[in-house]
C-alpha positions in Angstrom: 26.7 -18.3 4.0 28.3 -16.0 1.7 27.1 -12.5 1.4 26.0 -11.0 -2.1 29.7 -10.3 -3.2 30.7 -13.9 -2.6 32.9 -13.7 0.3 32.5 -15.6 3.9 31.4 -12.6 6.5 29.3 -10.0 6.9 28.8 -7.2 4.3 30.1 -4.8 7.3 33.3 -7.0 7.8 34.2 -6.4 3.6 36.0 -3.7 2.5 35.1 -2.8 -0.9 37.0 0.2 -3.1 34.3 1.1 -5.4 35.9 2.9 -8.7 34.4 5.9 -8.9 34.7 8.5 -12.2 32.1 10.5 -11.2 29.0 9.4 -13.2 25.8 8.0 -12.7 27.0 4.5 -13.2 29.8 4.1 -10.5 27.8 6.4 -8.7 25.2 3.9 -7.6 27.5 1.2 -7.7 29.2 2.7 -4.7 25.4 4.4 -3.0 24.1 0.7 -3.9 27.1 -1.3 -1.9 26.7 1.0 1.1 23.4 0.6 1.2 23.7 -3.2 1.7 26.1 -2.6 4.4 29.7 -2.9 3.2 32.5 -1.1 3.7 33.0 1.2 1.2 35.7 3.2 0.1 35.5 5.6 -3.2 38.6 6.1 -5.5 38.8 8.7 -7.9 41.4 9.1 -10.6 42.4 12.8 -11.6 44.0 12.1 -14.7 44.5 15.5 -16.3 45.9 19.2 -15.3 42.9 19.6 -12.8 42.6 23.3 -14.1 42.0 22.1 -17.9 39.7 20.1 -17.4 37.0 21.9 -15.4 36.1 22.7 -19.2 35.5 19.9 -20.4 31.8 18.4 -21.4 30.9 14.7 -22.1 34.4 13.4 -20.8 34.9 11.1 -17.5 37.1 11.9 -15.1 37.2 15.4 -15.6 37.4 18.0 -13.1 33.5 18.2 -12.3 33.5 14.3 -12.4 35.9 14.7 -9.3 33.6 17.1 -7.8 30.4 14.6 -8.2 32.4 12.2 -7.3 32.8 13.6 -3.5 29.8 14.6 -3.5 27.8 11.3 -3.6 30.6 9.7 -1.1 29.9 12.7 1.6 26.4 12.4 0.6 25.9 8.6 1.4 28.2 8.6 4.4 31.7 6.7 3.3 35.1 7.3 2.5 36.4 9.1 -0.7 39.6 9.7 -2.1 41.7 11.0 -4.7 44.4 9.9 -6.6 47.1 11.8 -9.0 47.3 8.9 -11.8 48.2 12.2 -14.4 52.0 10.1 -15.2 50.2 6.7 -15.4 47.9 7.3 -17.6 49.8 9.8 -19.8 52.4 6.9 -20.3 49.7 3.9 -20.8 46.9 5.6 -22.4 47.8 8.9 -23.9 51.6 8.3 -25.5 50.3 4.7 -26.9 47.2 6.6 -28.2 49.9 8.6 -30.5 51.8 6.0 -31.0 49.2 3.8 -32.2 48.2 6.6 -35.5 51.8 6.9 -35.8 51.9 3.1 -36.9 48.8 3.7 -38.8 46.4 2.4 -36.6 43.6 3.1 -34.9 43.5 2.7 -31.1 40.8 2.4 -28.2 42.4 4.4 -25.4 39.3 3.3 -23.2 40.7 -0.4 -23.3 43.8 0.5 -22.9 42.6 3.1 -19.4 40.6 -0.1 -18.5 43.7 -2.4 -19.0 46.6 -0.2 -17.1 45.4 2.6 -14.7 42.1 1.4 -13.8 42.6 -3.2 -13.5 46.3 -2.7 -13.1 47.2 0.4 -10.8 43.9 1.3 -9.2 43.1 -2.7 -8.6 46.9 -3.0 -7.0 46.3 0.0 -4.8 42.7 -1.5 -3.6 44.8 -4.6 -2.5 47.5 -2.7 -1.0 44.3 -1.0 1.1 43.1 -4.4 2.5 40.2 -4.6 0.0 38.5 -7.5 0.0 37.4 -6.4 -4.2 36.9 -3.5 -6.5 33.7 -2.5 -8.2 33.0 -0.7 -10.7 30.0 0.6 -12.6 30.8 -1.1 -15.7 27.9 -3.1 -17.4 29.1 -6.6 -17.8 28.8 -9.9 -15.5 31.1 -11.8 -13.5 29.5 -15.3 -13.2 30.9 -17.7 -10.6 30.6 -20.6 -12.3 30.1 -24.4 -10.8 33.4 -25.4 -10.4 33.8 -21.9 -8.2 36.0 -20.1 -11.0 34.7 -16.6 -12.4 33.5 -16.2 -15.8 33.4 -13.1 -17.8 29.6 -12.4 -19.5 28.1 -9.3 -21.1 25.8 -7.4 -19.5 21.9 -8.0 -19.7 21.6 -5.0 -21.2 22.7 -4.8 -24.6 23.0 -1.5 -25.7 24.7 -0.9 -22.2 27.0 -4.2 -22.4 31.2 -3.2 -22.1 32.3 -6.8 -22.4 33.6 -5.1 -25.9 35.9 -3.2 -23.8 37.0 -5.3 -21.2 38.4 -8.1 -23.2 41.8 -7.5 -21.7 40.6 -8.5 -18.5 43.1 -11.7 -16.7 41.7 -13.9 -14.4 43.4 -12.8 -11.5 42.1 -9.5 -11.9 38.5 -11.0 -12.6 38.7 -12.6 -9.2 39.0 -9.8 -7.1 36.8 -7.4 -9.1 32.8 -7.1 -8.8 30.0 -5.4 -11.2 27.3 -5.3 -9.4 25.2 -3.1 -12.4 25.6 -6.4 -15.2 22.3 -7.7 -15.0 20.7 -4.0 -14.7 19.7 -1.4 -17.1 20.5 1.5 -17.3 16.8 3.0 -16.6 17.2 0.8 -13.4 20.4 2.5 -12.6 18.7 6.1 -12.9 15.8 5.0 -10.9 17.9 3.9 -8.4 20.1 7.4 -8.3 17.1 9.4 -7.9 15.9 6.8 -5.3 19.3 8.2 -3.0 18.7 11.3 -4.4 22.2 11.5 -6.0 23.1 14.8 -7.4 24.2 13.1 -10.9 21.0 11.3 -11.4 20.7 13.7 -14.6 24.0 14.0 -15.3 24.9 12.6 -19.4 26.6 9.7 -20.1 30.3 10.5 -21.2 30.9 10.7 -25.0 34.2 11.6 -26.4 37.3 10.2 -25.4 38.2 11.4 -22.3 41.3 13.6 -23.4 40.1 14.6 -26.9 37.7 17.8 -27.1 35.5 17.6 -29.6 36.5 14.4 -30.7 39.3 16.2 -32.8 41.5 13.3 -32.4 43.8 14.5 -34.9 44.7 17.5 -33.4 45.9 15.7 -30.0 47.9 13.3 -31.8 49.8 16.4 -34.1 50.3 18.5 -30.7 52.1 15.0 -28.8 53.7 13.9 -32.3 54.7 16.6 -34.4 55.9 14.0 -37.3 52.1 12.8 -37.8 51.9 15.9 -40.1 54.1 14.2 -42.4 52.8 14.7 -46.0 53.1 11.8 -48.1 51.0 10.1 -51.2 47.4 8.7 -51.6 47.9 5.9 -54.1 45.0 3.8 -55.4 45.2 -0.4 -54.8 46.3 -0.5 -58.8 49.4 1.6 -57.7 48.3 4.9 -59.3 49.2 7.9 -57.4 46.1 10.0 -57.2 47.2 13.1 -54.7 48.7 13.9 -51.4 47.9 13.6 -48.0 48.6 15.5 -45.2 49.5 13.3 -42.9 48.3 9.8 -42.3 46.8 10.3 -38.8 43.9 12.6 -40.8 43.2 8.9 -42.0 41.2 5.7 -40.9 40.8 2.5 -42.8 37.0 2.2 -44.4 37.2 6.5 -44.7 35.2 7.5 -48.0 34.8 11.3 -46.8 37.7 14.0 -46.8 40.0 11.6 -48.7 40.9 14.5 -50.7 40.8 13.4 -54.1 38.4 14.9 -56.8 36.5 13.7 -59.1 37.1 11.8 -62.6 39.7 8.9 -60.9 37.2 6.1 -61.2 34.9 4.3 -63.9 31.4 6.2 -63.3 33.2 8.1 -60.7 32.9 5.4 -58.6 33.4 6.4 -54.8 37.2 5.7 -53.4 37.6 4.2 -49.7 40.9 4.2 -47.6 42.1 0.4 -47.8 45.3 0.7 -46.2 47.7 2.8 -44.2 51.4 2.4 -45.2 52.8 3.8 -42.3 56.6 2.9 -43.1 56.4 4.4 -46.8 53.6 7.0 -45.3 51.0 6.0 -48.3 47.4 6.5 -47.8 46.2 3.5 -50.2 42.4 3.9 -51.3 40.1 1.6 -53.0 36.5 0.7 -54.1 34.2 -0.8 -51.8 34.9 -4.1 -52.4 38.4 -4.1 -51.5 37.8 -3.2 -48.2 36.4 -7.3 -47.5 38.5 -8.8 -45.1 37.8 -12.6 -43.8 41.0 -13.4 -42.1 41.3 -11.3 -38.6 45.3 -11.5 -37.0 45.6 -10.8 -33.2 48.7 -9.5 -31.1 48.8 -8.8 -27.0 46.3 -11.6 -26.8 44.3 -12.2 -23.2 41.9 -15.7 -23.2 40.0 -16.6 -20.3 38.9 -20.0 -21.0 40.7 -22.6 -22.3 40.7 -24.4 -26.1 42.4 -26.0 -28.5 42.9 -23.5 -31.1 45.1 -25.7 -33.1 42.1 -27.1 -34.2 40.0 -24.6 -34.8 36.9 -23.2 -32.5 33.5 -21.9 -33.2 33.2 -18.6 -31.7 31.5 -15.3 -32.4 33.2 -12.0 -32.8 32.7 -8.4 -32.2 35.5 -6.1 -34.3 34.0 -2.8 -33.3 32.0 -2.2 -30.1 28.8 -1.2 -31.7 28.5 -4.6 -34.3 26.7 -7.4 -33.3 28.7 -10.7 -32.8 29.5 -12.7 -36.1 29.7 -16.4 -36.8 33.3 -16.9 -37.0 36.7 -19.4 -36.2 39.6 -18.9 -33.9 42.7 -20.4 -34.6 46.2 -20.7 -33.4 49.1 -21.6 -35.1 52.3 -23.4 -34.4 53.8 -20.0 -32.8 51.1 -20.0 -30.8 49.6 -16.9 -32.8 46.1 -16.3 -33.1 43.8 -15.4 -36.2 40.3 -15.8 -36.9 38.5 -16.7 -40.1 34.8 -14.8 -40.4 32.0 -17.0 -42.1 31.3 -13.8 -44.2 33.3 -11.2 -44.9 33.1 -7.9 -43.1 34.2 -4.4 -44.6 36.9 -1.3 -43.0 38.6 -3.9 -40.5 41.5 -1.9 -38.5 44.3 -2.8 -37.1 44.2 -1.3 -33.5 40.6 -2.6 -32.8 39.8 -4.9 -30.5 38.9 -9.0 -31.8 36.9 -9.8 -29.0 35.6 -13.8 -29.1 31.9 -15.1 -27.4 30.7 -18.3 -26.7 27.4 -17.2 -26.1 27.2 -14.5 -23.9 30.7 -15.8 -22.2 33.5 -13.5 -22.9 36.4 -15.7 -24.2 38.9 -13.3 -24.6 40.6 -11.8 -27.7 43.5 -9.7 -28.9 44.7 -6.5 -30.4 43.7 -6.6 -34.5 46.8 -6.2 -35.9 46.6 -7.3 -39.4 44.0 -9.1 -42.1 44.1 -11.4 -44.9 41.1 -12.2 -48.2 40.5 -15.8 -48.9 39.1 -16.1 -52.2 35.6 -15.4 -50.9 36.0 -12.2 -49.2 38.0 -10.9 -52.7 34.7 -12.3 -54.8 32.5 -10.7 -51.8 
């Protein structure tokens, strides 16, 4: 009989390295699978200048995360360690965070820690230990479907579920990996930290990005890339040049704030949105509302997890941001084998950079890196 992780031997015979960043989350993942009886080991990443970060608030795997982190594992009674992933994730996360405003887009550095320090490096190490899997404390399901292959599914919690961010995911690393808090919420998951009488059973939930203070995401990319501060035009969509900009990394597409135009540009002084970001001329383009509509969604660095014939066309849902609900849409491929979607309706401030993450249902299917859009005739009468 298989135990609860799906493997054939006792839950003392299975070696499972839990993830750990220090919150409440992977916190009783790890207190949860010892409890059972496996064999649990606890990874930490320190991923900045340890003495830096001590200061930070509402980040993960910060200084203090390592701290809570070690805590819980002596606490419970297993194994803990450390590891100095500062290069790796500077170089995967960090530069391509940069980069990405550079090219005028706008990135998700959490997919991108999710898809190269934490399933690629950590997951390698875990097999390099002998692990039978990895867990984590994410909020999604893996679903073991009846022809034995796993299936990616968000979590039963919705305002919880991370399927948003873990679209990236391959099936080989979906095999080995476990998340045993999916069909919990996150009330549960408290209930069950001050159950073991974890020390982080209060502790927040993180809420910037991790190496951005304050959210001042600007800053960060000006200090790495000097160039971002580049001044350059602000041209509206009829090719008028209505000011100057300061750099387009100050920018993101569907911005109507801190354009820095003034008033008098417009018909009833109309509000102005960002449209566009030019990043080889360095033009800020702006817009009214309307012009933001988008219908047709193009995807680079795509990951799928099921199988279809896109060449045809396939009903799917979408998510373009984390926080949207899915929306009625159709994936395509064509004879390159590239991938675009076409929404039913329209949608407004679609940027390349985001993640197009396709559902059947609550199945993750996979998706791709947005880069690019296209207006049928509807979304430019939307």
């Amino acid at each position: 009989m298989k135990n609860g992780l799906g493997f054939d031997k006792s839950p003392a015979d299975t070696r499972v390295v839990v993830a750990m960043s220090g919150g409440v989350d992977s916190s009783v993942t790890a207190a949860l699978l010892h409890e059972q009886g496996y064999h649990v080991i606890g990874v930490t990443l320190q991923l900045y200048d340890h003495g830096e970060v001590l200061k930070k608030k509402n980040a993960c795997c910060a200084g203090i995360d390592i701290y809570d982190a070690r805590r819980v594992a002596e606490q419970c009674g297993f194994d803990h360690y450390v590891l100095n992933y500062e290069n790796k994730f500077k170089q995967s996360v960090v530069d391509d965070f940069a980069d990405s405003y550079l090219r005028g887009e706008t990135p998700i550095p959490c997919v991108r820690c999710n898809q190269t320090v934490k399933f690629r490096d950590l997951l390698a190490m875990a097999r390099d230990l002998d692990a039978d899997c990895m867990a984590t404390g994410h909020y999604i399901r893996r679903v073991v479907n009846e022809n034995g292959s796993a299936e990616l599914h968000a979590a039963d919690d919705g305002g919880k579920d991370q399927s948003y961010f873990l679209f990236a995911t391959t099936q080989d690393q979906l095999d080995f990996l476990r998340f045993p808090l999916g069909e919990m919420s996150k009330d549960e998951t408290r209930r069950h930290a001050e159950r073991f009488g974890l020390s982080v059973a209060d502790k927040p939930d993180s809420q910037d990005i991790c190496f951005v203070p304050d959210g001042n995401y600007a800053d960060i990319v000006k200090k790495l890339r000097p160039e971002a501060k580049t001044p350059g035009d602000i041209v509206h969509i009829d090719g008028r040049v209505l000011g100057r900009h300061e750099g387009i990394v100050n920018y993101t597409i569907g911005q109507r704030r801190g354009i820095g135009i003034g008033g008098g540009v417009t018909e009833n002084n109309s509000p102005l949105y960002v449209t566009a970001l030019d990043a080889a001329a360095n033009r800020v383009i702006v817009g009214p509302y309307e012009s933001l509509a988008r219908d047709i969604v193009y995807m680079q660095d795509t990951n799928w997890l099921a199988e279809f014939d896109g060449a045809a066309g396939v009903d799917v849902a979408v998510k373009l941001r984390s926080g949207q609900q899915p929306s009625p849409a159709r994936l395509f491929h064509d004879d390159a084998g590239r991938y675009f979607i076409m929404l039913e309706q329209p949608q407004f401030g679609i940027a390349a950079g985001q993640a197009c993450v396709c559902y059947n249902g609550t199945r993750v299917l996979g998706g791709g890196w947005i880069s690019g859009t296209g207006r049928t005739e509807a979304a430019e009468a939307a």
